[in-house]
C-alpha positions as CSV (number, residue, x, y, z in Angstrom):
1,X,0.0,0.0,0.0
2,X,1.6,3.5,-1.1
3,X,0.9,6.1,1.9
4,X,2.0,9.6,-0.3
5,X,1.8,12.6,1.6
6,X,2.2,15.9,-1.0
7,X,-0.4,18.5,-0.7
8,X,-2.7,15.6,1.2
9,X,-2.6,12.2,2.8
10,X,-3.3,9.4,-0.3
11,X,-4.5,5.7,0.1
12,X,-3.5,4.2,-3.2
13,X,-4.4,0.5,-4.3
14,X,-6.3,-2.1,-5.4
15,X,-8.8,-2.2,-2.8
16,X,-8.1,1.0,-1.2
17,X,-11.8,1.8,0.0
18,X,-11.4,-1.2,2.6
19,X,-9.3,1.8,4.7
20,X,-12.4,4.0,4.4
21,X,-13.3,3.2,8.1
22,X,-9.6,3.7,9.5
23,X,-9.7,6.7,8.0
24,X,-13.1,8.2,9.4
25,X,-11.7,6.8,12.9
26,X,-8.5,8.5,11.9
27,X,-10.4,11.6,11.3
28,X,-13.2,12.2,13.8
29,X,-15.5,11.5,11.4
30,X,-18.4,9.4,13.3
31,X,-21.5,10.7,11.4
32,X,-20.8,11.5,7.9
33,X,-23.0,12.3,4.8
34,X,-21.8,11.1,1.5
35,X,-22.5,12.8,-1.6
36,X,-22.4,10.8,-4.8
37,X,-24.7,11.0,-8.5
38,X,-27.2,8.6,-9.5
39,X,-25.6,7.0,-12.1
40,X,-22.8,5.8,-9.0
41,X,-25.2,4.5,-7.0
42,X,-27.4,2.8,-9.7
43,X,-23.5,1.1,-9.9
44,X,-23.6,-0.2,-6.8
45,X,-21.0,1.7,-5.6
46,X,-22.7,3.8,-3.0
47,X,-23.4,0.0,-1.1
48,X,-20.2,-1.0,-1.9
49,X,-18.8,2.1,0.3
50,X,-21.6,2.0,3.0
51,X,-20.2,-1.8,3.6
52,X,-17.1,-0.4,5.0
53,X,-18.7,1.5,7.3
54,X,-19.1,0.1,11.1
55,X,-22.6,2.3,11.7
56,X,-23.9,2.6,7.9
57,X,-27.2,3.3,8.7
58,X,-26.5,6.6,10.0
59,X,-24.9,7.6,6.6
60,X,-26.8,10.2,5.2
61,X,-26.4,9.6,0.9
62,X,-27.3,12.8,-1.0
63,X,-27.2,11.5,-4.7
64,X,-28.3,14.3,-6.7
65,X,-25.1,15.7,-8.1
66,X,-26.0,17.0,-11.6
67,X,-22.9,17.0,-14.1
68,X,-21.8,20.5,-13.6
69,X,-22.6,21.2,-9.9
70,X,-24.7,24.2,-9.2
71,X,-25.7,26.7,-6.1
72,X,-28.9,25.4,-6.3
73,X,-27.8,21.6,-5.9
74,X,-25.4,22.6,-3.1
75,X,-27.9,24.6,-1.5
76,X,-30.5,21.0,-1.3
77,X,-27.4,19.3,0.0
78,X,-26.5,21.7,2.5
79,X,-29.7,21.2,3.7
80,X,-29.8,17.3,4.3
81,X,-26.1,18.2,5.7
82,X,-27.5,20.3,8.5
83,X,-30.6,18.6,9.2
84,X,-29.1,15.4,9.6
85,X,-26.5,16.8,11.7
86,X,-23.7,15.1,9.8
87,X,-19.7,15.4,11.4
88,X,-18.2,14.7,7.6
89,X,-18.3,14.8,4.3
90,X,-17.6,11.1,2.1
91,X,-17.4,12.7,-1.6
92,X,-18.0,10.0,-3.8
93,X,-18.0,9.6,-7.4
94,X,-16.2,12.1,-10.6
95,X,-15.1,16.3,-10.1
96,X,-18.7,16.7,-10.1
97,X,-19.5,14.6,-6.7
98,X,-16.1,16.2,-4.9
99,X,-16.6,19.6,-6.2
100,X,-19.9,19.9,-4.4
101,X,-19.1,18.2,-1.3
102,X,-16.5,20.5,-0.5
103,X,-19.2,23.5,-1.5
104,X,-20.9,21.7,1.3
105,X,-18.3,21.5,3.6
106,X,-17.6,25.7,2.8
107,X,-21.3,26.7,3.6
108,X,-21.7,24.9,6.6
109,X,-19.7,26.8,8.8
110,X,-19.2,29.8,6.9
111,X,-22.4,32.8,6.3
112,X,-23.2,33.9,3.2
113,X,-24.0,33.3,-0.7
114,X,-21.7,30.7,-2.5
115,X,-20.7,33.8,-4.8
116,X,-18.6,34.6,-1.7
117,X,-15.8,32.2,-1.5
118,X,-15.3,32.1,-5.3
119,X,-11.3,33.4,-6.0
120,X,-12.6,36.0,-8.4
121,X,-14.8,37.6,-5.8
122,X,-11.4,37.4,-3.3
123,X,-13.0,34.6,-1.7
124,X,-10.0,32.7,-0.8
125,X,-9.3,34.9,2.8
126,X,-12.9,34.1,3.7
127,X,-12.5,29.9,4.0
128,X,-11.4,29.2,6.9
129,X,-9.7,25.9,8.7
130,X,-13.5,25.5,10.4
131,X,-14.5,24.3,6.9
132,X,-16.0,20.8,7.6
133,X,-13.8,17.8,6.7
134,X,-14.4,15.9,3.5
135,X,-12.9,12.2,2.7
136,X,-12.7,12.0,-1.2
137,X,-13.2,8.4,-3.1
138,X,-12.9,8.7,-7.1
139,X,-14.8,6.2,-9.1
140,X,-13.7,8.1,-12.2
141,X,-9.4,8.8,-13.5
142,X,-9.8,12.5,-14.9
143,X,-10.2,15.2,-12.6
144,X,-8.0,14.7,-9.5
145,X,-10.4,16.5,-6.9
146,X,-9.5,14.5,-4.4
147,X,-6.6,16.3,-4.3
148,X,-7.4,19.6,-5.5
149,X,-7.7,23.0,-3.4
150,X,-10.4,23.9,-5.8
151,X,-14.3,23.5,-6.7
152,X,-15.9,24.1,-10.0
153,X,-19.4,25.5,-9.2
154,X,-22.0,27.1,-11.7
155,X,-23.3,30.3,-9.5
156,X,-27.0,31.2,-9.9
157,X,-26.2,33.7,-11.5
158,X,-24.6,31.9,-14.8
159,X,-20.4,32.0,-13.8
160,X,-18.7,28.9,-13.3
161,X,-16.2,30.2,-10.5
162,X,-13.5,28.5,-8.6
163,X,-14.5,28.1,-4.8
164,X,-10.2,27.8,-4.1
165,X,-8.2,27.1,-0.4
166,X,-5.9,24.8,1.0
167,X,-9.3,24.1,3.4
168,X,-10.9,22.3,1.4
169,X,-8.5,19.6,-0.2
170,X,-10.1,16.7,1.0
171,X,-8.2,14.9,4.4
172,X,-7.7,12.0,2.9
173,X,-7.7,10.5,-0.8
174,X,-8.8,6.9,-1.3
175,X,-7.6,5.9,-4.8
176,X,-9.2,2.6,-5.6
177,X,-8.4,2.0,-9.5
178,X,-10.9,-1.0,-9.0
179,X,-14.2,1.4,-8.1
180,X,-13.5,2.4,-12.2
181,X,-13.4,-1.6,-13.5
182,X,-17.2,-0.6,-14.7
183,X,-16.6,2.8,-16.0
184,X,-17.9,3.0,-20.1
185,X,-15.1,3.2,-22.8
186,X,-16.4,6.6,-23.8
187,X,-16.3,8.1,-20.2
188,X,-13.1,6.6,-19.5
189,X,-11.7,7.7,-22.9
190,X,-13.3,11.3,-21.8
191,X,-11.8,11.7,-18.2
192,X,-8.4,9.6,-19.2
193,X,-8.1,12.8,-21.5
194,X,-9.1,15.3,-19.2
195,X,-6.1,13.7,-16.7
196,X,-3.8,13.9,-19.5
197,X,-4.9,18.0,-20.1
198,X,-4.2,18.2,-17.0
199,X,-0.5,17.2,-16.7
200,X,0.2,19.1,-20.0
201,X,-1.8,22.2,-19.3
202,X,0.0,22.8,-15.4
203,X,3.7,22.0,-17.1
204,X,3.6,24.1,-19.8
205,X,2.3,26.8,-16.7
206,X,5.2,29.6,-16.2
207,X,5.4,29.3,-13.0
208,X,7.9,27.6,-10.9
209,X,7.6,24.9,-8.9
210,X,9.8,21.8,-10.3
211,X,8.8,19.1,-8.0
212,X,5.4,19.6,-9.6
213,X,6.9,19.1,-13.2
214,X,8.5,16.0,-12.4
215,X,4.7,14.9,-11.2
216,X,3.0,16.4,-14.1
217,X,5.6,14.9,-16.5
218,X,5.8,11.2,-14.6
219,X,1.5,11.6,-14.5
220,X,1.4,12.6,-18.2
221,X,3.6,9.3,-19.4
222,X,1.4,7.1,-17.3
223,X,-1.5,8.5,-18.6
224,X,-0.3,8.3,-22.2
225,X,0.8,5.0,-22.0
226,X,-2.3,3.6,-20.6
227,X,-5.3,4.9,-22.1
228,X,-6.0,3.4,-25.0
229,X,-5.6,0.0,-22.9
230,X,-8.2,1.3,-20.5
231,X,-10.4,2.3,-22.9
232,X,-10.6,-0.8,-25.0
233,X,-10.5,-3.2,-22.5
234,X,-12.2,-1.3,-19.6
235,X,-11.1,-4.7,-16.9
236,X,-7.4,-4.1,-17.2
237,X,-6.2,-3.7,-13.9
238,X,-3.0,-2.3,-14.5
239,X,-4.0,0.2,-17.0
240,X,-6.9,1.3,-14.6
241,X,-3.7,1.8,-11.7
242,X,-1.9,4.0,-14.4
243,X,-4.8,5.9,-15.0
244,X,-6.2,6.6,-11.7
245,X,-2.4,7.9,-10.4
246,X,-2.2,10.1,-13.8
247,X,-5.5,11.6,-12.5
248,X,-3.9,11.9,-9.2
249,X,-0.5,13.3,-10.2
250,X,-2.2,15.6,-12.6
251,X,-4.0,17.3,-9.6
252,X,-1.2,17.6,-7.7
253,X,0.4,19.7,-10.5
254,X,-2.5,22.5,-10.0
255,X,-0.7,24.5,-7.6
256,X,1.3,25.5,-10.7
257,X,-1.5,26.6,-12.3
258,X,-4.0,25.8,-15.6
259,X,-4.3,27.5,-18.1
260,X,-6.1,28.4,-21.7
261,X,-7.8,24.8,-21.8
262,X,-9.2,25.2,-19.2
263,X,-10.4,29.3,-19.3
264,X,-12.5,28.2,-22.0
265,X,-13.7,24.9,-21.1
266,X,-15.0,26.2,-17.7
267,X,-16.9,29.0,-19.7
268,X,-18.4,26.6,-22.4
269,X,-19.8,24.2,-19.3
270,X,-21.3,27.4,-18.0
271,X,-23.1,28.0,-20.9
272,X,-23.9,24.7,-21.6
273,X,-23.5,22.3,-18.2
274,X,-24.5,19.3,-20.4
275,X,-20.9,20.0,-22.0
276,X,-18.3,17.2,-20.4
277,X,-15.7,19.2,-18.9
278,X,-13.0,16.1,-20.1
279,X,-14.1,15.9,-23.2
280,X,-14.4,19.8,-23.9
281,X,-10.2,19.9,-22.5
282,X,-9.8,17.1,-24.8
283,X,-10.8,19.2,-27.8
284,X,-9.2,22.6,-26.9
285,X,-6.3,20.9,-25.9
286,X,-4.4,20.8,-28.9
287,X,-5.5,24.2,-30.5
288,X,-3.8,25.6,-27.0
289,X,-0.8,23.8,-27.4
290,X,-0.2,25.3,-30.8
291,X,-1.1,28.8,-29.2
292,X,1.8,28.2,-26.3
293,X,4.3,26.8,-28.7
294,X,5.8,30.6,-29.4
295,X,6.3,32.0,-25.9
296,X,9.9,32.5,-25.0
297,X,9.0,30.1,-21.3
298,X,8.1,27.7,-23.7
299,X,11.3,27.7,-25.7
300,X,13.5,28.2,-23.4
301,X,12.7,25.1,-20.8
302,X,11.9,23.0,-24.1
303,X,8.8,22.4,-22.5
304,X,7.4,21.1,-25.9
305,X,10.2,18.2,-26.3
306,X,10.1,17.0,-22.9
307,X,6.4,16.5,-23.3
308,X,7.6,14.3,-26.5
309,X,9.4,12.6,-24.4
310,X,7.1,11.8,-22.4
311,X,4.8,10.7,-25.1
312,X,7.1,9.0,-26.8
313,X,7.0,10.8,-29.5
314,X,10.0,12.3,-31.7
315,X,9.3,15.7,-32.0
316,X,8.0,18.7,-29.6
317,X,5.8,19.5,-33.1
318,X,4.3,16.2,-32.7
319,X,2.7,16.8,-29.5
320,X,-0.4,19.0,-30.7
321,X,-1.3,16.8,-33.9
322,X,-0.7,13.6,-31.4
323,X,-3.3,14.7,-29.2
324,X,-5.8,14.9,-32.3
325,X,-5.2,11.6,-33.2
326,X,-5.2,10.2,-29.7
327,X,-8.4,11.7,-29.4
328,X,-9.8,10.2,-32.7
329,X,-8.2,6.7,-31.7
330,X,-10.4,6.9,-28.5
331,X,-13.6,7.6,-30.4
332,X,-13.7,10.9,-29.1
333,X,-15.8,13.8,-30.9
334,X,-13.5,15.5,-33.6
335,X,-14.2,19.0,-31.9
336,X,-16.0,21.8,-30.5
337,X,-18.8,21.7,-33.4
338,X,-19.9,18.3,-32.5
339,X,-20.8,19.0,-29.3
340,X,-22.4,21.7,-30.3
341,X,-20.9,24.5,-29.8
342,X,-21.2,27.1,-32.3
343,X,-20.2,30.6,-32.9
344,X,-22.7,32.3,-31.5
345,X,-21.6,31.5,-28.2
346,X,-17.8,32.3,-28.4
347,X,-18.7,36.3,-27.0
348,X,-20.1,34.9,-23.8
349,X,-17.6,32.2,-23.7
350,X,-14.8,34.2,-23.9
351,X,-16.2,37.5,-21.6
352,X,-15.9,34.6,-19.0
353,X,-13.1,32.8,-20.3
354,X,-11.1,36.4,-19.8
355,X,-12.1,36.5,-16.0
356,X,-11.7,33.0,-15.3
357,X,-8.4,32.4,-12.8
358,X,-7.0,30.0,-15.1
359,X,-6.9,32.4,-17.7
360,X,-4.3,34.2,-15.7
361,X,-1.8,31.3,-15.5
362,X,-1.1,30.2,-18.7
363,X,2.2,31.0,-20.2
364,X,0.8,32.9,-22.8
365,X,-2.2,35.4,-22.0
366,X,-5.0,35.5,-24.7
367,X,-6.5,38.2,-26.2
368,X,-10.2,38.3,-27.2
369,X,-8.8,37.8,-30.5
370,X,-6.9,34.8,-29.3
371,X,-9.7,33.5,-28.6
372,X,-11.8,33.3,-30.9
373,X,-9.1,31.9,-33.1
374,X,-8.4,28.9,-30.5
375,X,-12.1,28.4,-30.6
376,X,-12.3,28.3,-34.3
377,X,-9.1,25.8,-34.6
378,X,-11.0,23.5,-32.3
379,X,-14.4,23.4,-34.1
């Protein structure tokens, strides 16, 4: 069993979750609420995590996460949290599921609308260490929450913000690569990608912090390497391990900082929550590499050849036309249009996309202009 202890404490292995009760004990924890989606629970995963549990029956299960977690969702949750006078938060299931159990754990001990703690209403300073304590269990290998400082929440007034502290990374990881055996080929396609964004996006990032490029880089290989196997042949152990720690690793990489991908992705799921966050990074990705490729940080670390190396691939030139054909070997959509997005919605998207905190970090800062053309090359 590999105890890791960077930004958070990590339980990482096949059969991870049978340390979920150690871990409450651990914790404090003696009266927790977990928050999943339906589609986990219709898996049987919500029983499977309840059986771990020495007093289940006084788990309360909120399991009405929608796929792009809103105020209005936290707010029905927050609810059940209080009235059931809950110690602790079990988040379990995708981003989506962890995202909105640590909006939970925010607004129960802290006044105020969610619109509050987001960063870009300098909401960081107002989360405090009283925020309640949240125990995060993946069942998918994309989004690393469960070791992020961050939450992706739609506000009700439109904005998909960043709820962002050190607070609210969850106490404890439980990385089970086994609770994603049953995951589809397109979802695990989707979130592999999202993963492998994520351990590009935060090493391409300008800013320094090199023990988080050695992650990003060691998460990007794994993730690279396995994909395809985990995709096609969704009961491969191994390639589910790979896949889960790229998720992980590309988490861990945040505090470097996102980027363009992800400016624009968060904006588009705004405008359109039925938009898969993984699958919309997957389709900007490359467009943003090519838009990155010029700046002198860039260059000058020859960021674009280690990530070929990483890849396996020859050439830092081959990394952006790679990630096309990775996505079109995984049966991904072949861009922005088939989703649905159209043009009509690139003003909105990118009025957001030029406020969103991610926008700030990457190592080339967009225009509108930018944009637009980004956009257009991922249609």
């Amino acid at each position: 069993m590999a105890l890791i202890n960077y930004v958070t404490q990590v339980q990482f292995e096949h059969g991870a979750i049978k340390l979920l009760q150690a871990e409450c004990d651990r914790l404090g924890v003696t009266r927790p609420m977990l928050v999943t989606d339906a589609g986990v629970r219709a898996a049987g995963l919500v029983d499977k995590v309840l059986a771990q549990l020495k007093n289940a029956s006084a788990v309360g299960v909120f399991d009405q996460t929608p796929p792009n977690p809103t105020e209005a969702a936290m707010r029905v949750a927050l609810a059940q949290y209080r009235a059931g006078k809950f110690d602790g938060l079990i988040a379990l299931g995708g981003g989506s599921a962890m995202d909105l159990a640590k909006a939970v754990a925010i607004c129960s001990v802290h006044e105020g609308p969610l619109k509050d703690f987001a960063a870009v209403e300098g909401g960081v300073a107002r989360i405090t260490a009283a925020t309640a304590t949240v125990i995060a269990i993946p069942t998918t290998a994309g989004t690393g929450s469960e070791v992020g400082r961050g939450s992706m929440m739609i506000l009700d007034d439109g904005r998909k913000v960043a709820l962002v502290s050190p607070y609210i990374i969850p106490k404890v990881a439980i990385c089970d690569p086994e609770l994603t055996l049953g995951l589809p080929p397109l979802l695990t396609a989707a979130t592999g990608m999202d993963a492998i964004t994520h351990c590009m996006e935060t090493f391409m990032s300008a800013a320094l912090n090199f023990p988080a490029e050695g992650i990003a880089l060691d998460g990007l290989w794994r993730g690279w390497a396995h994909i395809e196997r985990a995709t096609k042949n969704p009961g491969d152990k191994e390639a589910r391990f790979h896949m889960m720690s790229a998720s992980t690793q590309g988490a861990m990489t945040f505090q470097k900082g996102l980027g363009a991908v992800h400016s624009l992705s968060h904006s588009l799921g705004a405008l359109n929550p039925k938009l898969h966050h993984g699958t919309l990074n997957a389709m900007l990705l490359p467009a943003v590499i090519n838009f990155n490729s010029s700046v002198d940080s860039m260059k000058q670390a020859n960021k674009l050849a280690r990530l070929a190396q990483a890849t396996g691939l020859s050439s830092g030139t081959d990394v952006s036309p790679a990630v096309k054909a990775m996505n079109q070997r995984l049966g991904l959509p072949s861009g922005l249009g088939a989703l649905g997005v159209t043009e009509d919605m690139y003003p909105a998207a990118i009025e957001m996309a030029m406020k969103d905190h991610c926008h700030f970090t990457n190592p080339r800062i967009a225009t509108e202009q930018d944009y637009v053309e980004i956009l257009r090359e991922a249609m």
